[in-house]
N, C-alpha and C positions, 0 to 999 in steps of 0.2 A: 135775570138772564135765563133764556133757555137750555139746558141739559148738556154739553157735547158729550158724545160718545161714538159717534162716528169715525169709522177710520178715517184718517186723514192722505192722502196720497194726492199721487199728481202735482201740477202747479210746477212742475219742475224740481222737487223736492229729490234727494236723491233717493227714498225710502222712507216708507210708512212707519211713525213713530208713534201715534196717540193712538190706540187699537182698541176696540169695543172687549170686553171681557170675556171672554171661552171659559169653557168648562174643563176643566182636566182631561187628558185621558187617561180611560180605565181600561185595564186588560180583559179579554173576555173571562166571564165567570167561571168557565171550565179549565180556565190556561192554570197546569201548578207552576210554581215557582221552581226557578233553577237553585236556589238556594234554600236552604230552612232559614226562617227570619229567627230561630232560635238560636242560632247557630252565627249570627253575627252581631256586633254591637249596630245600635238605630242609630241611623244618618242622620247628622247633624243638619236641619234644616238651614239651605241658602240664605242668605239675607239678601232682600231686596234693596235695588238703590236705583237710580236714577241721575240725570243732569238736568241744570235747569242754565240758559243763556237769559240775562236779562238785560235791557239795554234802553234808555233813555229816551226825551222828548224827539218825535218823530212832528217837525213842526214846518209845514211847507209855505216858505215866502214866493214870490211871485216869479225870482230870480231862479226859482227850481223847476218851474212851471215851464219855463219858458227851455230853458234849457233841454227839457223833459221832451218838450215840441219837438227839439233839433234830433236827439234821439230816436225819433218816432217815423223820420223821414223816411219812404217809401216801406212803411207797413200800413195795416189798416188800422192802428192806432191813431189818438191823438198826441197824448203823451207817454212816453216810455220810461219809468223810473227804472227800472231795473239795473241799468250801467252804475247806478251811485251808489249798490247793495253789493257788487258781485266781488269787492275785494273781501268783503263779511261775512260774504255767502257761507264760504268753509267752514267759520268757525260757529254761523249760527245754526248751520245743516247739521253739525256733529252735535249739537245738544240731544237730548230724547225730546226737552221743552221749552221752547225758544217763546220768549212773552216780548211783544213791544208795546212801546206806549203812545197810543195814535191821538194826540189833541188836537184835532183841529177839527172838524164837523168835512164830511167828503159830499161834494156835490153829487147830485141826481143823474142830472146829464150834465156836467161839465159848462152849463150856463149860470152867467152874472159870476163870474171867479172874482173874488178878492183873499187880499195881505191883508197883512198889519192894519188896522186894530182888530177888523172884525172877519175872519173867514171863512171862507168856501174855495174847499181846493179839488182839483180833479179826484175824479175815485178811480182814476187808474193806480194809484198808491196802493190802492188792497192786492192787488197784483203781484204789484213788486214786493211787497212783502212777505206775498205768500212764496213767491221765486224764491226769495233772498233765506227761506228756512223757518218762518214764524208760523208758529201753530195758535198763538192765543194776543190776543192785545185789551190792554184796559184803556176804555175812553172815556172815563171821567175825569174830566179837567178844566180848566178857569173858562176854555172854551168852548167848552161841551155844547152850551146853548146860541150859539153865535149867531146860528140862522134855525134855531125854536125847535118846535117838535118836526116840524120836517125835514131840516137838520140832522137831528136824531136818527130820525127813521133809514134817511137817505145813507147815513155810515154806514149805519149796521146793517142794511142790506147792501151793500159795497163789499163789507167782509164776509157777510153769508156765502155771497157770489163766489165769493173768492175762497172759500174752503177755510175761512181765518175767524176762528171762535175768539168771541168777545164776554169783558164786564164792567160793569161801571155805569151805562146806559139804559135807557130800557124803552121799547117805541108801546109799550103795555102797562096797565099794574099789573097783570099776570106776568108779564114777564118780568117784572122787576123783582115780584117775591121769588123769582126760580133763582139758583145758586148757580154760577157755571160748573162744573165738573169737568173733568179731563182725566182718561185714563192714560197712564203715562208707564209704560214697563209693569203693566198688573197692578200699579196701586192707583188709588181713584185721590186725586188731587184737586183742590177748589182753588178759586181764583177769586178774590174781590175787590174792588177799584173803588175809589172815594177822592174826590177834590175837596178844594178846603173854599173854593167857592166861584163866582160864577160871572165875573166883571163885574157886576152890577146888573147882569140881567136874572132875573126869575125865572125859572120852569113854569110851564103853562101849567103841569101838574107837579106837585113834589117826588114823585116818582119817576123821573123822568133822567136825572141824573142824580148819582151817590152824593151826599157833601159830610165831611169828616165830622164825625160825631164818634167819638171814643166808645158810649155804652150803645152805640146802635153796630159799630163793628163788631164789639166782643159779641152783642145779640146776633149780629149774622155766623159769625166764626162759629158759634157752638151750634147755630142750627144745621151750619154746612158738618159740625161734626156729626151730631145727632143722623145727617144724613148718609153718613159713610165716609167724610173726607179722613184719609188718613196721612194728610199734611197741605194744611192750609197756606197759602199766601196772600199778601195782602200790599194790594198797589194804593200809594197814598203823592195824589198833587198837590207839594207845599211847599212851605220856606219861602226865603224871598229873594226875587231874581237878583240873581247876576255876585250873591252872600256866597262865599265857599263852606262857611260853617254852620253847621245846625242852628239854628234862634230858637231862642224857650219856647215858641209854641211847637215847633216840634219835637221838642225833646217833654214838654209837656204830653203829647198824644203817647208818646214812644212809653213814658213812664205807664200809663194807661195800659196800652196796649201789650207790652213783652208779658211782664208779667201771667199773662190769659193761659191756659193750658190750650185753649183753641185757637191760638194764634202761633204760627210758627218760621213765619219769615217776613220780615216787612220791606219791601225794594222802595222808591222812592225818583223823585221827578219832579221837575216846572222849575228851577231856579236859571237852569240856562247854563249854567256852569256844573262843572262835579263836587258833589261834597263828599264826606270821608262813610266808610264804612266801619261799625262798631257795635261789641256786642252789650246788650244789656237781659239782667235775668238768662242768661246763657241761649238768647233769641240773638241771631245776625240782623243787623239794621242797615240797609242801605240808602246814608241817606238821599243821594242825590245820582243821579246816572251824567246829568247833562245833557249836552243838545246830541243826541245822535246825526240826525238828519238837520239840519234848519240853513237857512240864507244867513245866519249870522256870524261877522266876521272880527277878528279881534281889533281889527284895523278903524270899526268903529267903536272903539275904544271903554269895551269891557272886555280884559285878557280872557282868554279861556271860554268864549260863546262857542268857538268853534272844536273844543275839547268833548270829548266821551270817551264811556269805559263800555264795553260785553263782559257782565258780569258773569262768572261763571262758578256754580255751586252743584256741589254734587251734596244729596240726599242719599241719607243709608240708615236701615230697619235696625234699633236695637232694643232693648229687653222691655222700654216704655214706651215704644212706639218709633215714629222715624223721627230727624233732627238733621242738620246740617252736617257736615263730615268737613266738608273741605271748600276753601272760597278760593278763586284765582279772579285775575284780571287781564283785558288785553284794554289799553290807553288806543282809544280810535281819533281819527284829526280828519276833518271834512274840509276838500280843496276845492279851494274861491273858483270859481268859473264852470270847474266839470260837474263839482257838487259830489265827487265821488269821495266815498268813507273808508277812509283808510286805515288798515291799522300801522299802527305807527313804529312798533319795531318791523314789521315785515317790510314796512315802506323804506326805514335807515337801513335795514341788509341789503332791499335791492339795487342793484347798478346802474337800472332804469331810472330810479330818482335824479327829477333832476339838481344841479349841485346848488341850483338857490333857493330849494324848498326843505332841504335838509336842516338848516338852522329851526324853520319854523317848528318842525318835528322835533328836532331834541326840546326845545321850549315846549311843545306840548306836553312829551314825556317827561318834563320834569315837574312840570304843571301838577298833570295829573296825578304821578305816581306820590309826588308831596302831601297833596293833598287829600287825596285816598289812605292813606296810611298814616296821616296828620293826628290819627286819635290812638295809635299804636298798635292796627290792624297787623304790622306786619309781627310784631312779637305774638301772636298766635296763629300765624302762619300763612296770613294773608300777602300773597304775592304777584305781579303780574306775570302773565303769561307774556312768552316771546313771539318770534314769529310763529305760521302755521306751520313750515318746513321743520322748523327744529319739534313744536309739539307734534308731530306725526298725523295735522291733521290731514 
């Protein structure tokens, strides 16, 4: 992937949060000081930190598409996803780095669309996500190759357009050997994406998209260190749909992986459902997000398709480098028809719910929050967040 380090603004964002690097200011060389620096004890330098919003399969069925049409009515749009982001919006705005995970390949121009099994969905989606607060998305995933190298090519210039840095893909081998970067609050932060595979179809080139290989991760993680990152993340498409609990291969990579001094948060995606979050080697492991966005409903009978979590982690600087500080949760529930993404305590405080969708919500919230905490995240302080009114956001 190529470089970012471009401010990021615009897009409807409410403020610039991934900023190119400045130099300090220095006071002119003649200016004396108001104080004698002998004469006071040295400032204890700030610790840097940051937030990071992370959030699950962003997977568009046909049924979103169309929906997205009716949206779009009387603008110059064709489809307008935006309405299905804007309950999220707040909570993904308020991160400093909001990462989603875009698996499906976005079409060029919005010709020959398909679902399920194999697709190609509008690239108005890079849009709405850039609306909706997302600064970065990893698109390595089982679908990554659905419609080949121009496929590829056609996402990632989707998100270019759309101000929305990307990893996992790569329409180059130059750009495949580049790291993404992101500065985020002054510190330079890397991003890397890997699926655990690809339907059955093959990359025209191996480079083309990531696939999970334990010693070619830890070989990227140290190169992004070697390159400046001073906190790595690492997005990984695995497990198996519709499982709420980790399976030995992923706990197999995970064993692999924590351990790494160059690896230092692993988030996780593709099961379709939420899996739990857990630490190993004193690394946060998320294993699963679920479906953020997707046409799947529980009603065809896998509980919890329509379940998701916005992870949210605060990063803070201490004496060996940065580390996780703090994990919360907001449990999100995606509603059949409008497609819009809810969060789900905001949705049971408010008045406007109506009174035969509120059962569906507490099952979700209980869903989730079971689940998520099922390996005993919450005994080290893992909790979900409530609404945005109560967190002040």
């Amino acid at each position: 992937m190529a470089a970012s380090w471009a401010v990021i603004g615009g897009s409807g964002r409410h403020k610039p949060r991934i900023e190119v690097a400045r130099a300090p200011h220095q006071a002119p060389a003649d200016t004396a000081p108001l104080i004698d620096p002998a004469d006071q004890a040295p400032a204890k330098p700030e610790k840097r930190s940051f937030t990071v919003a992370a959030t699950g399969d962003i997977l568009l069925h046909s049924q979103l598409w169309e929906q997205a049409a009716q949206y779009a009515q009387g603008s110059d749009q064709s489809y307008n996803f935006r309405p299905m982001f804007a309950e999220v919006r707040p909570v993904l705005s308020a991160a400093d780095l909001a990462i989603c995970h875009m698996e499906t390949p976005l079409s060029a121009n919005d010709q020959n669309l398909s679902s399920f099994p194999v697709f190609n969905v509008p690239n108005e989606i890079a849009d709405a996500v850039a609306w909706a607060g997302y600064d970065e998305c990893s698109t390595a995933s089982n679908h990554s190759i659905d419609q080949g190298s121009s496929g590829v090519g056609s996402t990632l210039d989707a998100l270019d357009a759309a101000g929305v840095s990307h990893a996992g893909t790569a329409r180059s081998a130059e750009e495949a050997r580049h790291i993404t970067f992101l500065r985020v609050n002054g510190v330079k932060v890397a991003h890397l994406s890997y699926a655990y595979g690809f339907n059955g179809f093959t990359p025209e080139d191996p480079w083309e998209a990531n696939s999970i290989q334990p010693w070619k991760i830890i070989e990227d993680a140290r190169r992004a260190r070697q390159r400046g990152s001073e906190f790595t993340i690492v997005s990984l498409h695995w497990g198996t749909e519709y499982v709420n609990d980790p399976t030995y291969p992923q706990r197999q990579v995970v064993d692999r992986l924590a351990p790494s001094k160059y690896v230092d948060l692993i988030i996780g995606h593709h099961a379709h459902v939420v899996q739990p979050i857990d630490r190993y080697s004193n690394k946060v492991v998320v294993f699963g997000m679920g479906n953020f966005l997707s046409g799947m409903t529980t009603s065809l009978g896998h509980p919890g398709v329509d379940d998701g979590v916005i992870v949210s982690i605060t990063v803070t600087e201490g004496h060996s480098g940065f580390a996780v500080s703090k994990v919360a949760y907001t449990p999100t529930w995606v509603e059949p028809g409008t497609w819009h993404i809810l969060p789900v305590a905001a949705s049971l405080d408010s008045p406007r719910t109506p009174d035969g969708e509120r059962p569906l919500l507490e099952a979700s919230w209980a869903r989730t929050t079971g689940i998520v905490e099922s390996l005993g995240a919450d005994s080290w302080g893992v909790e979900p967040r409530r609404s945005p009114k109560r967190q002040g956001y």
